[in-house]
Structures are given as structure tokens and as C-alpha cells.
C-alpha positions as CSV (number, residue, x, y, z in Angstrom):
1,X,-65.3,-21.6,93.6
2,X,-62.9,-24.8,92.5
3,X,-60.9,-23.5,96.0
4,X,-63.9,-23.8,98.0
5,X,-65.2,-26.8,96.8
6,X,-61.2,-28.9,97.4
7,X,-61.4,-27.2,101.0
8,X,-65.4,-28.7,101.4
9,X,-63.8,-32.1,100.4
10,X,-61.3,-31.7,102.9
11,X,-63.3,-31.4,105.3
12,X,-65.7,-34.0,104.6
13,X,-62.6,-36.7,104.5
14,X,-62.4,-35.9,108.3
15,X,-66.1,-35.9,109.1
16,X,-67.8,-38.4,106.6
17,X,-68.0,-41.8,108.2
18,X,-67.9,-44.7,105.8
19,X,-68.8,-48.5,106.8
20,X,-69.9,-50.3,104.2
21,X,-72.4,-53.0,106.3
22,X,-75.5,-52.7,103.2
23,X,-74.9,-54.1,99.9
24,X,-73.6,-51.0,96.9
25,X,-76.0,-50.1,94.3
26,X,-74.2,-50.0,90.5
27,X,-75.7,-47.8,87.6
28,X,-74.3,-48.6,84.6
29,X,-75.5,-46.7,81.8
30,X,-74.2,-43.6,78.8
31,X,-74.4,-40.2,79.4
32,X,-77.8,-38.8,79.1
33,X,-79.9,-41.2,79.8
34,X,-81.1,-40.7,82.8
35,X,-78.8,-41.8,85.3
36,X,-78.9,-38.5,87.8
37,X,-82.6,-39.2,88.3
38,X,-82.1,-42.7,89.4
39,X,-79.3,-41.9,91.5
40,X,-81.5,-39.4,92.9
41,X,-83.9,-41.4,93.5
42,X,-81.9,-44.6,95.2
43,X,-79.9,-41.9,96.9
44,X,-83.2,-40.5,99.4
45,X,-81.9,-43.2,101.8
46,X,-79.9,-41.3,104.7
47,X,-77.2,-44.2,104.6
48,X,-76.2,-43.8,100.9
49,X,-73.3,-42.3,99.6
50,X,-73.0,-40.6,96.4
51,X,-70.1,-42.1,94.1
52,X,-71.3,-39.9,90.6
53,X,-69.2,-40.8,87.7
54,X,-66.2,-42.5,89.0
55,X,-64.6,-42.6,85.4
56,X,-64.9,-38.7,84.8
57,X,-61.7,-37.1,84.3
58,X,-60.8,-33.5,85.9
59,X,-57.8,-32.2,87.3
60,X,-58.8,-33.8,91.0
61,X,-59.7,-37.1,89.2
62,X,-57.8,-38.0,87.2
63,X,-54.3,-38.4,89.2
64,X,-56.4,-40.6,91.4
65,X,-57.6,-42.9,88.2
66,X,-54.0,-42.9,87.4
67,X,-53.1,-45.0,90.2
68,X,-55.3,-47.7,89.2
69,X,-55.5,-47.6,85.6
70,X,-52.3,-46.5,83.2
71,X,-52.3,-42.7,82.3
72,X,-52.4,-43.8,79.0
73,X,-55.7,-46.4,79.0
74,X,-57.5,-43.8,80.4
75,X,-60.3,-43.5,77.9
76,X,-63.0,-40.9,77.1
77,X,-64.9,-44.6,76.7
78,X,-63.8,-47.6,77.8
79,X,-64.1,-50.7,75.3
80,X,-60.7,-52.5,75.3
81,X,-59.3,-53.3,78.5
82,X,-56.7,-55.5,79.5
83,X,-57.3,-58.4,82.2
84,X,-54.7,-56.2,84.0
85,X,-56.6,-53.0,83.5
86,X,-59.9,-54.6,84.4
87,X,-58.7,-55.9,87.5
88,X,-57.1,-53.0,88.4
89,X,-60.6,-51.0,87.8
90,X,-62.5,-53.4,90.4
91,X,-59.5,-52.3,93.0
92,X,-60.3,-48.8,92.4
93,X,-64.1,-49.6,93.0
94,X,-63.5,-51.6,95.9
95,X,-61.6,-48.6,97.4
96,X,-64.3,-46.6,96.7
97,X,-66.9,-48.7,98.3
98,X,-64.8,-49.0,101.6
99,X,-64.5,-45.6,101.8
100,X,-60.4,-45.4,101.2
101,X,-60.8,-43.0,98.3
102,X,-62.9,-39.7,98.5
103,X,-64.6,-39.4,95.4
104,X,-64.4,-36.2,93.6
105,X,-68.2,-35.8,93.4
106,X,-69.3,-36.8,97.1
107,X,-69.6,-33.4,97.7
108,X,-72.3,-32.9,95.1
109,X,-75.3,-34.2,97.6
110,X,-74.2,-32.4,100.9
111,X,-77.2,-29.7,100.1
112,X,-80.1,-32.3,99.8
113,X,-81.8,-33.5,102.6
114,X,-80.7,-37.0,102.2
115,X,-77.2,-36.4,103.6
116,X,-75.5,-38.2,105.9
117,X,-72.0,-37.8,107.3
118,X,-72.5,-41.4,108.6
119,X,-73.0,-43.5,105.3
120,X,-73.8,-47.9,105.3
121,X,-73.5,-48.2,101.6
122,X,-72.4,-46.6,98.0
123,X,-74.4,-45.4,94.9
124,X,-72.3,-45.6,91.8
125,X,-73.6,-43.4,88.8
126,X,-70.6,-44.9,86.3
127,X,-70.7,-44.1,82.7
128,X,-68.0,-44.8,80.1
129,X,-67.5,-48.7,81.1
130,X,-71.0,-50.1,80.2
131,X,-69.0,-52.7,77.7
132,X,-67.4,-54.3,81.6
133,X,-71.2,-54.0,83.5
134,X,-71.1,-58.4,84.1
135,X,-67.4,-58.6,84.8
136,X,-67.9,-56.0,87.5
137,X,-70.7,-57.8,88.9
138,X,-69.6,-60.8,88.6
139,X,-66.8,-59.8,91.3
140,X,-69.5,-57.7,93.6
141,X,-71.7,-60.4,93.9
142,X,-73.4,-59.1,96.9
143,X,-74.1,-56.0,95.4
144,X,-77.2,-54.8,93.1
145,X,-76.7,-53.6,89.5
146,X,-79.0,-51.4,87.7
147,X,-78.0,-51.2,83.8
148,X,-80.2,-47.8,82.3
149,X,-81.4,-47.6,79.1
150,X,-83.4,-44.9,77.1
151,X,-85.0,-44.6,73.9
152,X,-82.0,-44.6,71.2
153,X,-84.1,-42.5,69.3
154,X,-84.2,-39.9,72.3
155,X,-80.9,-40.5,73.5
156,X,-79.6,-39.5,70.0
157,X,-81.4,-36.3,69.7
158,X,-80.1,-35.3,73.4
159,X,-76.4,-36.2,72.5
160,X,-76.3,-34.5,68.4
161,X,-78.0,-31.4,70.8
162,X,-75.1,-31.6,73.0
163,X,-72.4,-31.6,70.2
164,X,-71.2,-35.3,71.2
165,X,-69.4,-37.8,69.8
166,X,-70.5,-41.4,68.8
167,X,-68.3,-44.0,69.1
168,X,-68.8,-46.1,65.7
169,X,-65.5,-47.3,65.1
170,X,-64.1,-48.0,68.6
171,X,-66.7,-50.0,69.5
172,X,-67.1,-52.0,66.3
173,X,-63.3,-52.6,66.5
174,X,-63.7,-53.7,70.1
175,X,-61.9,-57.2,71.0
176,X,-65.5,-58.3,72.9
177,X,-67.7,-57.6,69.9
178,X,-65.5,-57.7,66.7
179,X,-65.8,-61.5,66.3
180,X,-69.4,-61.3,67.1
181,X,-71.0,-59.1,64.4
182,X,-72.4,-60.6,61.7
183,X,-71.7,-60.0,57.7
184,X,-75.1,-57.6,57.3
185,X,-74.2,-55.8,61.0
186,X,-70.4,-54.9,59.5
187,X,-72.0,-54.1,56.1
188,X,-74.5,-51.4,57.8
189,X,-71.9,-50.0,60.2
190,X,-69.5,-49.2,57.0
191,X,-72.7,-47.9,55.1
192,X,-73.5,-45.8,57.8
193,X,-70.2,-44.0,58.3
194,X,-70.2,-43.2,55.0
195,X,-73.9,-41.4,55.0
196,X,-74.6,-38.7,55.4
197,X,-77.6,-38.9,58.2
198,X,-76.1,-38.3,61.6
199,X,-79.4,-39.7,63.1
200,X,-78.3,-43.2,62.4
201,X,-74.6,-42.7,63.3
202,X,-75.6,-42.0,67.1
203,X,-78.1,-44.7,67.1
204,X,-76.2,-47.0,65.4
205,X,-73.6,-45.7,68.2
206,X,-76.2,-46.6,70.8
207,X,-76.8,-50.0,69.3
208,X,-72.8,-50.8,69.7
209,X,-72.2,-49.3,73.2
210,X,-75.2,-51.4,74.3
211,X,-74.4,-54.2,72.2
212,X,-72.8,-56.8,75.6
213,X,-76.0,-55.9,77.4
214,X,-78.5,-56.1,74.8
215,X,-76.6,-60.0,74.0
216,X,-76.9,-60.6,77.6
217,X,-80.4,-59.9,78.0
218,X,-81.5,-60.9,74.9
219,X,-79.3,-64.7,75.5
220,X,-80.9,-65.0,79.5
221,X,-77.3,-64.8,80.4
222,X,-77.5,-61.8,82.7
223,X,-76.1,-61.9,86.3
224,X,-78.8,-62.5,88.4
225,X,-77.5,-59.3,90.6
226,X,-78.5,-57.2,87.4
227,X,-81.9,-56.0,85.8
228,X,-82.6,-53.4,83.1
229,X,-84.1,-50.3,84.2
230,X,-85.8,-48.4,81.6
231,X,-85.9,-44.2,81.4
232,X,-89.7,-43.9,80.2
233,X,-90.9,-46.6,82.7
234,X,-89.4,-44.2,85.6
235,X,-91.3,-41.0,84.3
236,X,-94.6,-42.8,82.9
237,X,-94.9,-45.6,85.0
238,X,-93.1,-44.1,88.2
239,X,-95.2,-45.2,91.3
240,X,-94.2,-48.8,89.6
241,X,-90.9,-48.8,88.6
242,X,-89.6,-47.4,92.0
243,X,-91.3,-50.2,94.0
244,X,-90.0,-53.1,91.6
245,X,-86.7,-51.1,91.9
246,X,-86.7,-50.9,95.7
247,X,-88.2,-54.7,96.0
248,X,-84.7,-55.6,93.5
249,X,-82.5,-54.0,96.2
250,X,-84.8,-55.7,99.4
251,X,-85.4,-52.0,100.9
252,X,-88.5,-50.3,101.1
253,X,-88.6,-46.5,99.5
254,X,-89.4,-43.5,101.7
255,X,-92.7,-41.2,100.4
256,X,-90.4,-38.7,99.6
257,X,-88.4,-41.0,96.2
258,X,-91.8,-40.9,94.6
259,X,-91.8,-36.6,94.4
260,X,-88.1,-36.5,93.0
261,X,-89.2,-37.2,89.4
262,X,-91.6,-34.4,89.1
263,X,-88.5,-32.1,90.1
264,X,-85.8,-31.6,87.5
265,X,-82.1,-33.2,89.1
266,X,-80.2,-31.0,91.1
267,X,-77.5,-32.6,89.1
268,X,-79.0,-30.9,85.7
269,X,-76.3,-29.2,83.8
270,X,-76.8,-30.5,79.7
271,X,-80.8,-30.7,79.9
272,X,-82.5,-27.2,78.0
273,X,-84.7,-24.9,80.4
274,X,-88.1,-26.1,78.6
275,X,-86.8,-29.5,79.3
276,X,-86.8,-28.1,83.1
277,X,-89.8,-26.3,82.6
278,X,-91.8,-29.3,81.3
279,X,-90.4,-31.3,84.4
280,X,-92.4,-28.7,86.6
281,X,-95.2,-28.8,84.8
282,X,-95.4,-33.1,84.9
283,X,-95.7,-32.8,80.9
284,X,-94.8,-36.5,81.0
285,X,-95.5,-37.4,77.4
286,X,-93.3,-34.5,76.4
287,X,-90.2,-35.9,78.1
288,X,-90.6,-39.0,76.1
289,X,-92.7,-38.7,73.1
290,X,-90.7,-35.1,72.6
291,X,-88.4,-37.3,70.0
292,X,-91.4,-38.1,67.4
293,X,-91.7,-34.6,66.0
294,X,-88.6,-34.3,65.4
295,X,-87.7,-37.0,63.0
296,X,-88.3,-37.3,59.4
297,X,-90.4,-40.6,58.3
298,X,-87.0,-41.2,55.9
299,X,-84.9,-40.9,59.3
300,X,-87.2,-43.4,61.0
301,X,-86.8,-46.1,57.8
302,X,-83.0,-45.8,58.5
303,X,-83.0,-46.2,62.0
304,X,-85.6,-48.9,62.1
305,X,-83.5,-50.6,59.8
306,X,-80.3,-50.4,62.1
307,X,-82.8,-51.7,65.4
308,X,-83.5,-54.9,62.7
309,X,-80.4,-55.5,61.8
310,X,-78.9,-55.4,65.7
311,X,-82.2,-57.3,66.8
312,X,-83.5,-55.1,68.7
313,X,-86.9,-55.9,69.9
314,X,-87.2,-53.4,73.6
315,X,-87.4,-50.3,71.3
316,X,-88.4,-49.5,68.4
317,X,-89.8,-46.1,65.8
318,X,-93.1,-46.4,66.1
319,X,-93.4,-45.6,69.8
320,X,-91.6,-44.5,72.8
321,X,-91.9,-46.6,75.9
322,X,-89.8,-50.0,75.8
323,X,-91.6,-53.8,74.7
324,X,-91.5,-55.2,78.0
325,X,-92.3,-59.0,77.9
């Protein structure tokens, strides 16, 4: 199978036309979140291409990440770059928007009918480098960012079920936060590594890989070529979200976007079949509310505590969709 899919991208070098003439389309976001269904969804126009998870490393990746960034700074996360290394990673993006580099994963949307071997613009899914999202738009200025967020709550449960990591002690120890966090913040994180309740270590996690957006948001000091997109708004509120979406990017969605979120992503590979099977059904309040019966009320007091402490005000325990002003 791996031999048939390097000979497919092969042959797609030779027939895929790229010219980028349309402005690119940036997700920013962490792993389970959400982000294959909004790729999905801005990807139904004909003249997108696919650039899923730049950052992910595999054998056919990662020598071409090398190039850019040094063998060694490649990071499972990405929270302390150099100037050097930074710049370095906007070359490899601007490579991939031109079309000089064939991304490892622009294969992945050849089956769907939204493929085109003649492409205008790029759709980047990138995960792992949410802590650079306004230094990379700051550079692409013509471009759109979309920065994804879902319930930490949620997002928790889906990583502990995965067997994850969290990423406490990078991200605290991070050169771009460090001098930021106040006495009470540093107190909780050291409190919290030492507990015992793995709950509040992933959304204390959350809280700290989100922690430059949430400021930015939070401060009105956002690029104006970025909005939040939120997970829950796309599945409860989807007829909405995908025209405020497509109005953000001046395009106009085809009838087809709005049918993708009652299908689970072809991209799928970490969600559970009920999961699927719920998708199917359009059990909407199960895909977000699912969460809530799953937490202790002790759990909740802990993690409500950790939202208060990072002052956050979009989410909190006592319900599911975000506080949208």
C-alpha cells in the first residue's frame, strides 16, 4: 500500500497544476478538534488544494521538513522557535503555496468529488504550531486564517481516549508565555502536575497551547486576516457558520458544503464507530453535549477553576457551546 500511494504522488507531481491566483486558507488549530471537517468543508471548491498537516512527520515528510527547519527543532509541538527557524518555516509554507513542494498528504482528496488536477489556491490543516498562528499571518497578509477551537472539556476526553500527551511543562516553559503568567497561573500549573486528576492536566494543557490566541482575542489584537471558528457552532449552528465562514473568505459556498457535516470525514481515523454512527444519525447534541456525562461534579470544580484562573470567558462547565459576544 505505502508503494502505491509514493507511485500516486508521483504521478500527481506531473499532472497536478498549481497557480496560486486566489488567496490560501490557514487552519490553525490542535489535534482533535475538528480541523478535517473544516478542511472538508472549505475544500468543496474544485480550485482548492489539500495541504493536511504540513508539520506531521513520516518517513516521506520528514526529510522534506528537514530542509527547512534543523533535524533537530523538529518538534512533536512547536513552542520555542528561533527567528531563524520561524522564518525558515514561512519559506517552507510559501513553497508549499506555490506549488514547489508536493505535500505528503495531497493525495488524500483525489477520491472526493472536489478534485481538481488544476488547483487556484491552498488549504492548510496545520497543527503543532498554533503558538506562531499571527506571525504566520502577519507575513501572508493576503491570505485568510481560520484559528479552531473546541470545547477543552471535550477536547480532553477525546485526547486522554486517544492515549495523548499534554504538553504542561513545554508550554509553560515557553519563551512567548513564561514572562506572561501570573503568580496564581504558575501556582495552579505546579498544583496540577502534582494531582492526581488527569482531567485538569489536558485542560490545563488546552488552556496553555491556546494561551497566544486566547491573549490575542481576548486583548483585540488579532490580525484582522484571522477569526475564531468554533467546533460546536459548525455542528449546531451549521447553515450559519458556513456562510459567515465563506462571507470571511469573499466566496460563496456550493449546496453541497452544507451536507458534509452530517457525513463523518473521510479523513476519520481516531474518532470511535458510535462517534461515526451518531454522525449518520445527525445526533447533534451527542457530538457536543457527549462530554457532560462523563465528568464528575468534583472534576468540573477543578476545571472551572483552571478556565478562572486563565480567564477564560468563550467556554465554560456548565454548558457546551462557546459565549459568543
Amino acid at each position: 500500500m505505502d508503494t502505491l500511494k509514493v507511485i500516486l504522488k508521483q504521478l500527481l507531481k506531473y499532472v497536478h497544476i498549481h497557480k496560486k491566483t486566489q488567496p490560501d486558507i490557514f487552519i490553525f488549530t490542535l489535534p482533535r478538534t475538528g480541523s478535517t471537517l473544516l478542511a472538508e468543508i472549505l475544500n468543496t471548491s474544485k480550485h482548492s488544494k489539500s495541504v493536511l498537516e504540513p508539520f506531521n512527520m513520516n518517513r516521506q515528510t520528514r526529510p522534506i521538513i528537514a530542509k527547512y527547519i534543523d533535524d533537530k527543532a523538529i518538534s512533536e509541538r512547536y513552542f520555542q522557535l528561533t527567528n531563524h527557524q520561524l522564518d525558515n518555516i514561512k519559506i517552507y509554507l510559501e513553497d508549499l503555496s506555490a506549488g514547489k513542494l508536493f505535500n505528503a498528504y495531497s493525495w488524500s482528496d483525489i477520491n472526493t468529488p472536489y478534485h481538481n488536477y488544476k488547483t487556484k489556491n491552498s488549504i492548510f490543516k496545520i497543527h503543532k504550531i498554533s503558538y506562531y498562528f499571527d506571525d504566520i499571518m502577519n507575513h501572508f497578509t493576503s491570505d485568510y486564517g481560520l484559528y479552531l477551537l473546541r470545547h477543552p472539556i471535550s477536547h480532553s476526553l477525546s485526547r486522554i481516549r486517544n492515549n495523548w500527551s499534554h504538553y504542561i511543562k513545554e508550554f509553560s516553559n515557553s519563551d512567548k508565555i513564561i514572562d506572561q503568567l501570573t503568580d496564581n497561573q504558575n501556582k495552579l500549573i505546579k498544583d496540577t502536575l502534582n494531582s492526581n486528576d488527569i482531567l485538569s492536566k489536558f485542560v490545563l494543557s488546552w488552556c496553555l497551547e491556546n494561551f497566544i490566541f486566547l491573549n490575542a482575542q481576548g486583548n483585540n489584537t488579532l490580525s484582522t486576516n484571522v477569526i475564531p471558528v468554533y467546533y460546536e457552532e459548525i455542528i449546531v449552528n451549521t447553515k450559519k457558520t458556513i456562510n459567515e465562514l465563506y462571507s470571511f473568505i469573499q466566496t460563496k459556498p456550493n449546496k453541497a458544503v452544507f451536507e458534509i457535516v452530517d457525513k463523518p470525514s473521510k479523513g476519520i481515523i481516531h474518532s470511535s464507530k458510535e462517534t461515526q454512527k451518531q454522525i449518520l444519525s445527525k445526533n447533534k447534541v451527542y457530538l457536543i453535549d457527549r462530554w457532560q456525562s462523563e465528568v464528575s461534579s468534583t472534576q468540573l470544580s477543578n476545571c472551572q477553576l483552571i478556565l478562572d484562573t486563565f480567564n477564560i470567558t468563550i467556554y465554560n462547565t456548565k454548558q457546551s457551546l462557546p459565549i459568543l459576544k
